[in-house]
N, C-alpha and C positions, 0 to 999 in steps of 0.2 A: 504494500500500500504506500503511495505516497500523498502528503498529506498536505492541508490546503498552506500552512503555515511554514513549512517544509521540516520542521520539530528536527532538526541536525543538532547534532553536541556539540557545543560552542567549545568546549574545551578539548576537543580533539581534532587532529592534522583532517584534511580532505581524506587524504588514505586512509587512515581507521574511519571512519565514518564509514566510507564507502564497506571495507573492511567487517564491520562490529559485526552483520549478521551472520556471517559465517565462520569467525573466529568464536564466537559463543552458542552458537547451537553445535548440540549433542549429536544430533542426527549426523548433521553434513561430517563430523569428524569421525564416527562411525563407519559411515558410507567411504568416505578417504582411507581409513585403516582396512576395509575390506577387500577395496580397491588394491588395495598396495598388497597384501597379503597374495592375492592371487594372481598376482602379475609375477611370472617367473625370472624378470629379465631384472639386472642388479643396478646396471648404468643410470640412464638417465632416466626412464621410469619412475623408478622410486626416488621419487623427490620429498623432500620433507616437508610439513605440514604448512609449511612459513614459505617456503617456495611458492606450494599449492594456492596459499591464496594470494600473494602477489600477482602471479600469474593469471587469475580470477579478476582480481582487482582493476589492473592493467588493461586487460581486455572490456570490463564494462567501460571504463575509465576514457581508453580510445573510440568507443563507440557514442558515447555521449561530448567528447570532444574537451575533455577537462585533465587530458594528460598533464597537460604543462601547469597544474594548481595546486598536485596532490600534498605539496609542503604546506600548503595553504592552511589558515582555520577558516572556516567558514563567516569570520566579521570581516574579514579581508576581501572578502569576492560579492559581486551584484547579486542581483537578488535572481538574473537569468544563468548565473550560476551557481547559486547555489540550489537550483531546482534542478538546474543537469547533474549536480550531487545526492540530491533525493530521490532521484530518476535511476540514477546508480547504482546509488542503496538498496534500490527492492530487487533492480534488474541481475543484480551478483550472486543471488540465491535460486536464479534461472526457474521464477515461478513458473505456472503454469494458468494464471489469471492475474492480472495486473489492476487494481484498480487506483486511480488517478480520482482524487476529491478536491471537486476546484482547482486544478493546480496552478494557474495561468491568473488567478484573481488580484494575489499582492504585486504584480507588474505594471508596469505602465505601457500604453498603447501599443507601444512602438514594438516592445519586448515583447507585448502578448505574440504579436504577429508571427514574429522571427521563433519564438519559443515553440509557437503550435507548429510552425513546421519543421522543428527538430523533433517534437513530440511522433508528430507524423512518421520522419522518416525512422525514427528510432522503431516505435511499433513495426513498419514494416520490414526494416532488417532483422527483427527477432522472431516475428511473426507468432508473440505471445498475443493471445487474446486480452484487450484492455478494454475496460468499463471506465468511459470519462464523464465524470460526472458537472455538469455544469450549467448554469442555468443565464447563461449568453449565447441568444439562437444560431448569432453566426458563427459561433465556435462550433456549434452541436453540426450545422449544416457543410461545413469545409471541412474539419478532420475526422470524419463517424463514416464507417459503411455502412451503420444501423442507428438508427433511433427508435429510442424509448420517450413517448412523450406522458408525461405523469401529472396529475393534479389534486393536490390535497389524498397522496401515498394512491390515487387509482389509476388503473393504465387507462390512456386515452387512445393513443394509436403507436404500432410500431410498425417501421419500416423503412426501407434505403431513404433517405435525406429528400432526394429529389422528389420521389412520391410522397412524402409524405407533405413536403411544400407545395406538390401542385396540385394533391388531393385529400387535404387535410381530413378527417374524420369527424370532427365538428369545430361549431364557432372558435374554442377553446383551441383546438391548435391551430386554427387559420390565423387567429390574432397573435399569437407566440411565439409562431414563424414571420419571418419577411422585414423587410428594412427597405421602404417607410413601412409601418405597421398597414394592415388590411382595409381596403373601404369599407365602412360597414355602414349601408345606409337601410332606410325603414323604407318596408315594400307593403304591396298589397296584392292577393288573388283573387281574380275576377272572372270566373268564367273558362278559365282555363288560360289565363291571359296574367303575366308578372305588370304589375305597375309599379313604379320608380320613380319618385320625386313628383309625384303629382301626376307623372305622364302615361300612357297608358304605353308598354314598351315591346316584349317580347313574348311568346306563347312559349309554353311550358313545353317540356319535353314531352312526347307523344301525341303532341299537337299536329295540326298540318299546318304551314305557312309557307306560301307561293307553290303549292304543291309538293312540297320537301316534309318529309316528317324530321319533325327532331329529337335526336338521340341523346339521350340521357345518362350520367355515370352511375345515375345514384334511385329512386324513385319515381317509376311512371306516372306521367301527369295524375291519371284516375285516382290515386292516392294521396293527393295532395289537397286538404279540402280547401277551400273557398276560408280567408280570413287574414291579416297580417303576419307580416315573415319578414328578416331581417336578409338581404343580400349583400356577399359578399364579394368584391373584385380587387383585387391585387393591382397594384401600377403600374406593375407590368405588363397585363392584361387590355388596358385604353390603349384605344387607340383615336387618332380626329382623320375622319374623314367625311363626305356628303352622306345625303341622308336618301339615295336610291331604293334601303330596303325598309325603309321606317322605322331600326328599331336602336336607333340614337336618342340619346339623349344632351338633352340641349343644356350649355353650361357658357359662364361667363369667367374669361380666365382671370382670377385676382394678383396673383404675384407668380412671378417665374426668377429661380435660384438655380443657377451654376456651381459644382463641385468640381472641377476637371474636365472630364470628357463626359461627365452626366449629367444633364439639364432636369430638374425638377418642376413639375407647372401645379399649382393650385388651382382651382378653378368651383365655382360656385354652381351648383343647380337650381331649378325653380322653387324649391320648395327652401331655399337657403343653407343646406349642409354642402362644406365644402369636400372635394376628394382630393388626391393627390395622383399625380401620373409620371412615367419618365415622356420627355418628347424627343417626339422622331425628330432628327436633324435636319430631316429633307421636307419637315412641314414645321418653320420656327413657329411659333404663336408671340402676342403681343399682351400685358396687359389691358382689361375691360376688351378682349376680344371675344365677340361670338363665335361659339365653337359647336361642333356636335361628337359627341362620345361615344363612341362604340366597343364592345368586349369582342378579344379574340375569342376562338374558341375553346370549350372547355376554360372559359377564365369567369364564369357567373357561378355563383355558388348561394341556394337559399339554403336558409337558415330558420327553425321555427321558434316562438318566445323562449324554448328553453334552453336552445345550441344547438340541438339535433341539426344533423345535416338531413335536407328533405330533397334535390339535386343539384347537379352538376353538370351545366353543357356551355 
């Protein structure tokens, strides 16, 4: 286990640190005396127990990339290293489950970044299975082949990163995942017909509209009764373009903010809740521009009063 704090002995070199769990456990010296016992050869072989873990030590020590420290105490070195020392520390006893609680919390920005992808690469040169536990989504979404999404100790949904961001299981993880956070705007069902900001927008999935039925990931229209439902659309998800097929929604853009190479637009609906979108490059917008909004596919997600997801197209 390593641990959120990184709990290292201040009064011990990098090496004993790394060192302490298998110079005191019974088992591993055990397992080395039985080792050595059956091993018929007298040379280099049978090394002695002091050898044995140097050579242990050295090895995690190069892999985490903290060779050139080991004289170190642990108040001498950063805080992103002294977590490739705690990383060390479990990795030396060649578990066979890893778990990481918070590790990445006492860093700052910059370190979080660079550390998750020592983190990364470490797991997959040892190819121990590790449990990271963390509750910053984009940590969970860039270094996990698997998510666990939990709330108040219940599962909510597990599954590879990407599905689980683009098919959340309810309200609760559609909001938990994503950066900006989710749209989440108040709907109504009418007839078999989604309404949105006062407008009358999109037919439900198993509807027909211009002779297409539309397909659904989640609950056939007939199941969905007639009453308010919160809908969910991601940023990523708008798009602006004309209103050919009807089922745009009409917004006034209030502020637009640049990050680098990613443009952020705000924009207001009729009914006054704003959303957030990325925009496309090849379509700038202006503030107080009239715009119309439209969802890619698979990017509408209702929602009923209590989270339940009711579909998805």
């Amino acid at each position: 286990m390593v641990f959120q704090n990184y709990a290292l002995y201040p009064h011990l070199s990098v090496y004993d640190n790394i060192a302490f769990p298998i110079v005191n456990s019974k088992d591993i010296r055990r397992q080395f005396k039985e080792e050595l016992d059956c091993c018929n050869e007298t040379s280099q072989e049978k090394l002695s127990f002091k050898e044995y873990v140097k050579r242990q030590v050295m090895e995690v020590a190069r892999l985490v990339e903290i060779q050139d420290y080991l004289d170190r105490k642990p108040s001498e070195l950063s805080g992103g290293q002294q977590q490739r020392v705690a990383i060390a520390r479990a990795l030396v006893k060649k578990p066979k489950l890893l778990l990481l609680d918070e590790p990445l919390s006492n860093l700052d920005a910059r370190l979080r970044l660079q550390t998750r992808d020592e983190i990364r690469r470490i797991q997959r040169k040892t190819g121990i299975t590790t449990i990271f536990v963390t509750h910053d989504q984009e940590e969970s979404l860039t270094i996990c082949d698997e998510i666990v999404v939990m709330k108040n100790g219940i599962l909510q949904q597990v599954g590879d990163p990407q599905t689980v961001f683009d098919f959340p299981a309810n309200q609760f993880v559609a909001e938990f995942l994503g950066n900006p956070p989710i749209n989440i705007l108040e709907g109504q069902i009418k007839d078999g017909v989604l309404w949105a900001a006062g407008e009358r927008w999109r037919p439900l999935p198993g509807q027909t509209e211009q002779g297409q039925e539309v397909q659904a990931v989640k609950m056939p229209a007939k199941e969905i009764a007639d009453g308010p439902v919160r809908i969910g659309i991601r940023a990523e998800s708008f798009r602006i373009g004309d209103d050919a097929e009807g089922q745009g929604l009409t917004a006034t853009v209030c502020a637009v903010s640049k990050l680098g190479g990613v443009t952020t637009v705000e924009a207001q609906l009729c009914d006054g809740k704003t959303v957030k979108f990325f925009q496309d490059l090849n379509a700038p917008v202006t503030v107080d521009q009239s715009i119309r909004l439209h969802v890619v596919g698979q990017g509408t997600m209702v929602f009923d009063g209590e989270g339940r997801k009711l579909a998805q197209w």
